[in-house]
KEKOLSE-396990 format. One record per residue: x, y, z of N, C-alpha, C, O in turn; residue in three letters. Coordinates in steps of 0.001 Angstrom, whole numbers, plus 500000, padded with zeros to 6 digits. Example, Ala and Ser with C-alpha at 12.3 -4.5 7.8 and 13.67 -1.06 7.14 Angstrom:
<atoms>
513190494310507800512300495500507800513200496700507800514236496681508465ALA 512850497750507080513670498940507140512900500030507870513409501138508039SER 
</atoms>
This chain:
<atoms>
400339530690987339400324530669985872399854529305985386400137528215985883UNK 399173529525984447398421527805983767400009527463982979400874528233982562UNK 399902525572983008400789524767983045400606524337981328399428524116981048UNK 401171524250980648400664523188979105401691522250979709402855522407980077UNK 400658520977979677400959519565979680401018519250978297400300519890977529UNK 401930518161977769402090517288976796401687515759977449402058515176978468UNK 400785515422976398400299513498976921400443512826974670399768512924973645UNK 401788512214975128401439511626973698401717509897974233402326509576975254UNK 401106508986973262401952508158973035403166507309972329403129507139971111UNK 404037506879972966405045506272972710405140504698971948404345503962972533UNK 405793504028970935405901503098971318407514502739971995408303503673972135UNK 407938501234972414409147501196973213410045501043972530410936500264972869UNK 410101501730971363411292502172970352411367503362970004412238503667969189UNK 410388504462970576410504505736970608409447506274969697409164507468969799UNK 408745505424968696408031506146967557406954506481968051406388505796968903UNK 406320508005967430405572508583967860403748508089966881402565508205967202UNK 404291507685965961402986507058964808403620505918964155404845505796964176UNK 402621504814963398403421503960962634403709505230961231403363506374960934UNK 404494504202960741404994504862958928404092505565958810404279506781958811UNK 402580504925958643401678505540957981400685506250958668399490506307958378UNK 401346506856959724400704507398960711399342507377961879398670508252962426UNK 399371505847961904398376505059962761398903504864963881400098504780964165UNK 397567504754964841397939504545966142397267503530966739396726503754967822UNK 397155501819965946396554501005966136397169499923966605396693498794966487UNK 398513500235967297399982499460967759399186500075969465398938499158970248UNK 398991500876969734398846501655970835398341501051971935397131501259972015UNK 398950500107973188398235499328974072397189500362975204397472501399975804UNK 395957499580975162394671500472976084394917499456977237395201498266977107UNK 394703500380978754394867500173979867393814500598980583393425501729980295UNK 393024499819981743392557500853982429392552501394983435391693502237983695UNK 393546501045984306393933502078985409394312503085984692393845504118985171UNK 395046503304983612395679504626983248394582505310982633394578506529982811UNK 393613504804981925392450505246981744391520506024982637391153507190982489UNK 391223505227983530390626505984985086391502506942985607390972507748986371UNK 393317507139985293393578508276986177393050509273984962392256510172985243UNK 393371509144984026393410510019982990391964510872983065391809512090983154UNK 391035509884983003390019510803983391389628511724984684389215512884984682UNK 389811511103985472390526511967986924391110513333987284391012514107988236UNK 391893513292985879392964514850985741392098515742985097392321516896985460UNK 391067515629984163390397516086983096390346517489983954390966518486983585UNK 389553517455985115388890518853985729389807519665985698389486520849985589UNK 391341519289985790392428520595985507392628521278984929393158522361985172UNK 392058520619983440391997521372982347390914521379982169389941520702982502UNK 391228522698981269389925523365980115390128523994978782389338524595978053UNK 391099523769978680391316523580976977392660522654976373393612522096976919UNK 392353522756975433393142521836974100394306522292972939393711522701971943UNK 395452522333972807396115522995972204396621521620970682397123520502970797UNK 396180522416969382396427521500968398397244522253967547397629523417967438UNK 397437520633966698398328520936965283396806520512964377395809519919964790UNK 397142521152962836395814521200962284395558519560962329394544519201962928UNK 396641518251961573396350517082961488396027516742962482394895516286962324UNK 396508516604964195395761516152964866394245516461965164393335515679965442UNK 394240518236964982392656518904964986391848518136963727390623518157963842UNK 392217517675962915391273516783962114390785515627962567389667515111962559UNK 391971515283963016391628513543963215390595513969964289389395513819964057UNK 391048514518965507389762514687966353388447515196965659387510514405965551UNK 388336516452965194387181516435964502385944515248963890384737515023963979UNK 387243514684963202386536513436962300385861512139963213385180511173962867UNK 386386512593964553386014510953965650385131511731966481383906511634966402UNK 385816512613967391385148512949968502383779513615968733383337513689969879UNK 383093514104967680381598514956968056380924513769967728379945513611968457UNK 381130512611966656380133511465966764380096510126967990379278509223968168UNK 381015510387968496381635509474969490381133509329970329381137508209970841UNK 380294510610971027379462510600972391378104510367971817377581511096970974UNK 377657509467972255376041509304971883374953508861973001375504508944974099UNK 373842508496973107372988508052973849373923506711974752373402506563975857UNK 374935505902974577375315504685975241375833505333976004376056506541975929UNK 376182504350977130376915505130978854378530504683977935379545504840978614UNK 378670504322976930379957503776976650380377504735975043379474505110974294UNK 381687504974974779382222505104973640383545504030973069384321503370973761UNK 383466504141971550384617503722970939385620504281971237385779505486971436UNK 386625503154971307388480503718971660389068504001970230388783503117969422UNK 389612504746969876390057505052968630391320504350968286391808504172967170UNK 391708504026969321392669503294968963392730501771968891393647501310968211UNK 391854500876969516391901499756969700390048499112969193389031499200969881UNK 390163498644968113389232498344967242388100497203968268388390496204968926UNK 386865497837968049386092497227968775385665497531970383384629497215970968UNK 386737498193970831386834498600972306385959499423972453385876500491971848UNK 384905498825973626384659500585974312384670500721975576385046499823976329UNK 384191502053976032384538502375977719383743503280978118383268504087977319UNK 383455503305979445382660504846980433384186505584980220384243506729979770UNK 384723505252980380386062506221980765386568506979978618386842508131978281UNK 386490505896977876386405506888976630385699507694976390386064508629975678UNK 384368507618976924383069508212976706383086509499977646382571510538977234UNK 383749509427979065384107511007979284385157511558978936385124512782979063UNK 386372511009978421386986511882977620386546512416976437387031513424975925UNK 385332511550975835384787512118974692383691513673975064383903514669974374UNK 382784513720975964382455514600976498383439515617976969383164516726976510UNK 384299515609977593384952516186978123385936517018976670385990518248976668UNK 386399516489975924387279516832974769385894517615973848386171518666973271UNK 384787517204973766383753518044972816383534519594973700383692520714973213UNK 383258519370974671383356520420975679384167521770975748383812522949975730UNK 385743520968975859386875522364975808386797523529974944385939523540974061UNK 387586524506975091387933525363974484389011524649973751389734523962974473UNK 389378524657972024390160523833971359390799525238970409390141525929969632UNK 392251525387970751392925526490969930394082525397968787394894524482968926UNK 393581526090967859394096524768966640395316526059965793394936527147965360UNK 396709525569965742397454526605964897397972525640963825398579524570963775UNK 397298526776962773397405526309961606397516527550960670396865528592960742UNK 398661527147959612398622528560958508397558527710957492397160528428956574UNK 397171526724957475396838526659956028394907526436956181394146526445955214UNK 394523526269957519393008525934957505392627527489957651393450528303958070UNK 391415527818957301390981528856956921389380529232957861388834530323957695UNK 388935528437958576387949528208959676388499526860960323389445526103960100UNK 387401526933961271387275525451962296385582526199962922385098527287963234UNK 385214524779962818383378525053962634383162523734964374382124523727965036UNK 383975523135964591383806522329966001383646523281967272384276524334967378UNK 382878522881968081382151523647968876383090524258970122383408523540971070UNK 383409525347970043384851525620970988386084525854970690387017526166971429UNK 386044525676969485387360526210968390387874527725968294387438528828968624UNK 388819527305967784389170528876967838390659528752966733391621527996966867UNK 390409529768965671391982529027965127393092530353964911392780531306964198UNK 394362530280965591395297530222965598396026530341964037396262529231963561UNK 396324531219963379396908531572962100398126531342961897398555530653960971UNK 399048532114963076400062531375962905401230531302964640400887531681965760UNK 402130530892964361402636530291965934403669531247966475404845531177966120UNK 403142532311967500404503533350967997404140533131969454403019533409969880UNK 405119532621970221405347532134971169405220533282972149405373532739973244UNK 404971534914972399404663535763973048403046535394973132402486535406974228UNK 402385535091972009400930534751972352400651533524972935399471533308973209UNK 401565532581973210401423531816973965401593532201975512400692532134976347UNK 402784532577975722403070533251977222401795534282977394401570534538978577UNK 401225534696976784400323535395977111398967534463977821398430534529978927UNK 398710533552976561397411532526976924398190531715978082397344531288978867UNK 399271531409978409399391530975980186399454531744981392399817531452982531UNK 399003532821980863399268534297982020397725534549982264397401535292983190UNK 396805533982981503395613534356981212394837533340982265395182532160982205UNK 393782533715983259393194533266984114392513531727983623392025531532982510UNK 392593530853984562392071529443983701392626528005984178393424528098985110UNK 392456527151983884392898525629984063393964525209983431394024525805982356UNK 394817524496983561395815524226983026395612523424981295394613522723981136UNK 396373523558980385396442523225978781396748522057978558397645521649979295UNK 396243521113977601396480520154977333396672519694976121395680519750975394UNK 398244518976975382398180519044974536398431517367974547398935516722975466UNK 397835516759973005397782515532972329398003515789970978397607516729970290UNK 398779514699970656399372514167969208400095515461968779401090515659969476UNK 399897516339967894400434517912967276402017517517967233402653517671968276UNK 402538517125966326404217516864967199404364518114966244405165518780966901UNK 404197518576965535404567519887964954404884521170965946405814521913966261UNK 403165520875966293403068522100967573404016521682969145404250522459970071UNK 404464520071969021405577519785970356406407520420969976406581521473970589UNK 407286520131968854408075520530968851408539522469968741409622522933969096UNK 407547523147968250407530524421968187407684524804970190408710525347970601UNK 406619524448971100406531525088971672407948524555972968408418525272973851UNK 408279523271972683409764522507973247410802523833972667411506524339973542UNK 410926524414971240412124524884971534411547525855972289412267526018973275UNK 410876526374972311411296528356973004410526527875974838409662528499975455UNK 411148526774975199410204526139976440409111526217977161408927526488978347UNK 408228525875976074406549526767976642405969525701977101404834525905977534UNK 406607523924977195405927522976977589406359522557979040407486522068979117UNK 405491522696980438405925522670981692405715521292981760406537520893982585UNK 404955520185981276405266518680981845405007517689980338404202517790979412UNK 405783517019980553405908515876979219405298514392979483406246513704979863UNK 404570513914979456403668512924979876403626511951978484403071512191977412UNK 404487510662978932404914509559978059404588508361978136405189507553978843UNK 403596508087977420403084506718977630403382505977977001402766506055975938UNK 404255504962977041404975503981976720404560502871976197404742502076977119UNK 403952502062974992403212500810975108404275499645974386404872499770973317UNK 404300498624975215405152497298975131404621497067973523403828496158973278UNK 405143497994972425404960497486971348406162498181970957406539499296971315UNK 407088496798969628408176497220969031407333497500967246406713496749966492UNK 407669498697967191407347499057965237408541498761964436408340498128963400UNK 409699499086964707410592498867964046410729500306962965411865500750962798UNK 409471501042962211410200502552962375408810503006962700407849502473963256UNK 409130504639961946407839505441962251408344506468962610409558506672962625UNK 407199507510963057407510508582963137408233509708963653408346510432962663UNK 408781510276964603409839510993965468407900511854965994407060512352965244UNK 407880511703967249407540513443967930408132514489967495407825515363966684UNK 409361514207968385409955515828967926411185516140966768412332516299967184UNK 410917516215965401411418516388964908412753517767964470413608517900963594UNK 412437518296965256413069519528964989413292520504966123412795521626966032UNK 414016520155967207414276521079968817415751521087968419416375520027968378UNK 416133521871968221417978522380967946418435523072969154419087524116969179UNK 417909522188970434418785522439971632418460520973972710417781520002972376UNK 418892521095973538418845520009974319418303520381975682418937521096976459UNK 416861519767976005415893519988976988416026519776978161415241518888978494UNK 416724520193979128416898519842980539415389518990981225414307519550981399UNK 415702517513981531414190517215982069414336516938983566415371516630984157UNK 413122517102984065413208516417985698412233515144985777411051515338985494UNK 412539514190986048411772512799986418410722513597987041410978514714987490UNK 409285512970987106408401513596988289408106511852988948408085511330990062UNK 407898511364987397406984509863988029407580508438986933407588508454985702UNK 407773507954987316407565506311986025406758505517986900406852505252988099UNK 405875505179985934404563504198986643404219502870985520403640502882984434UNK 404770501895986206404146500791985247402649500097985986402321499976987166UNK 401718499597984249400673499509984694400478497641984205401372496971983688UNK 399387497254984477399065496119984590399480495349982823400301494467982569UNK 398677496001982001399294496054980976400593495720980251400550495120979178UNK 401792496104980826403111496325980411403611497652979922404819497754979707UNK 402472499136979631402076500206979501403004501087980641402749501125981844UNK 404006501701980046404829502466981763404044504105981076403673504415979944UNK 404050504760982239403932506205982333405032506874982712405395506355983768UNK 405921507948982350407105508708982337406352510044982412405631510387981475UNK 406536510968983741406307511729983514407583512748983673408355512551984612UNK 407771513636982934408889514609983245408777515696982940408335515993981830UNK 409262516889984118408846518570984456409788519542983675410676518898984232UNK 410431520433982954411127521039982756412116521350983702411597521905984671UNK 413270521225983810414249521346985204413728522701986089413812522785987314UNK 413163523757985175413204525038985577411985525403986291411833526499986831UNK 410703524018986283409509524132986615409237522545987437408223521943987792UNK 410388522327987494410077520553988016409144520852989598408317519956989768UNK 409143521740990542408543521633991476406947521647991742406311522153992666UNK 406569520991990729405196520939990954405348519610990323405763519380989187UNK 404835518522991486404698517153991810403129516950991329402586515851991441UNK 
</atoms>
């Protein structure tokens, strides 16, 4: 059965965005960069909330261009081979965006999702394919955390204090059994936390 991964980032006070919902606190690494691109071939599609499906929209189809390099969206001025195939690689997928209130999605590979019943999810992981990958959506974390449709939680941690900001998961009215898989600190000060659902932890 295909796996939905969660990859958000953290900062080391737990917030998932600043106040104003920026992610320009966000420390870039590049070993974690190079694995990250590494994993890509596992997947083949993208699971969104509509705001994160914007923000990508609005960056990612101009992002890949003629340079062997792209802009980091998060870290002003930065670029990379390794942003630049996640940028290929993310224009590429199949991208299922759930949203009640958008009415199309015109990005190449889209597909939109009306509204969120968790049988059509168990269905799309029963369905032949690469494993799912989800970024930012904490709407859609938290929907698919309660009814446990998320098999690994992937937490990237960056040595930055905000002082507030946003929650990921705002709204799980139960308590998530996790299994450690990995904590990996990187050169950076950047740790990686990865953790399996207790009920699915055996896949290392």
């Amino acid at each position: 059965m295909r796996r939905i991964v969660m990859f958000n980032q953290l900062s080391a006070d737990g917030a998932f965005a600043a106040p104003d919902g920026s992610l320009d606190w966000v420390v870039a690494d590049a070993e974690l960069e190079r694995e990250s691109v590494e994993s890509l071939p596992s997947f083949d599609t993208m699971l969104f909330g509509r705001r994160t499906y914007e923000m990508f929209e609005s960056f990612w189809p101009n992002a890949v261009d003629a340079a062997s390099t792209s802009p980091d969206p998060h870290v002003e001025g930065r670029r990379s081979e390794g942003v630049r195939a996640m940028g290929v690689w993310i224009n590429a997928s199949a991208k299922l965006v759930f949203s009640t209130t958008r009415k199309a999605v015109t990005w190449n590979n889209s597909r939109l999702l009306p509204s969120f019943d968790p049988r059509e999810v168990e269905a799309l992981k029963r369905q032949p394919g690469r494993d799912l990958m989800l970024f930012g959506s904490a709407s859609l974390v938290s929907q698919l955390s309660e009814h446990g449709l998320i098999d690994e939680y992937q937490f990237a941690i960056s040595p930055r204090l905000l002082g507030s900001g946003r929650p990921l998961l705002g709204s799980v009215p139960l308590r998530l059994p996790l299994k450690l898989l990995e904590a990996k600190a990187y050169p950076s000060g950047l740790v990686m936390l990865r953790y399996a659902k207790a009920d699915s932890a055996s896949h290392e």
